[in-house]
N, C-alpha and C positions, 0 to 999 in steps of 0.2 A: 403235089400232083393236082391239077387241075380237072376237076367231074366235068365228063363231055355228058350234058342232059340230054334225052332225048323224047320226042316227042311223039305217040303213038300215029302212024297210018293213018289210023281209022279217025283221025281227028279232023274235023272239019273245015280248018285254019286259023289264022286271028283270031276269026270273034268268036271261035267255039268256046261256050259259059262252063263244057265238063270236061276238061282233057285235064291231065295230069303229064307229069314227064318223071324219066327215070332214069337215074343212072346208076355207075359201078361205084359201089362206095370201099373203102378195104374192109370195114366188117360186113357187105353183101349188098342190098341194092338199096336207092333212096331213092325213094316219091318224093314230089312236089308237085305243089299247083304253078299250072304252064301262067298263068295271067299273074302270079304273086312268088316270081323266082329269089326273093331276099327274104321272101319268111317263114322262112326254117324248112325245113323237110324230116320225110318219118323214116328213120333206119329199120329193114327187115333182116334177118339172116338169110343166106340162100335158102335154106329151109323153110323159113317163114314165107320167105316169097315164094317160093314154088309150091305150099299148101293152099296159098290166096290163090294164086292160079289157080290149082285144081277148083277148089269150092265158087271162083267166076265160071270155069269151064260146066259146073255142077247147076249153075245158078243157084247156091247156098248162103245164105247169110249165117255168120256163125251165133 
């Protein structure tokens, strides 16, 4: 199955230096950097990603 990555809205285009992309992985989501899509990306569980969420929501660093 092929990961459709996506890329946030808020991202400025091309030459934005901090956007990240995400997709559906089968054990939960995968980040990767939008400028460097062949090297590698970091697996979350839904779990994991939806507590990152809350704490950017939070402005928390853990």
């Amino acid at each position: 199955m092929a990961v459709q990555w996506r890329k946030s809205t808020h991202s400025s285009g091309v030459n934005d230096e901090h956007c990240v992309e995400l997709g559906r992985l089968a054990p939960g989501v995968g980040e990767r950097d939008s400028k460097d899509p062949d090297g590698g990306h970091l697996t979350l569980s839904v779990a994991q990603f939806a507590g990152l969420i809350e704490q950017v929501k939070q402005h928390r660093v853990p």
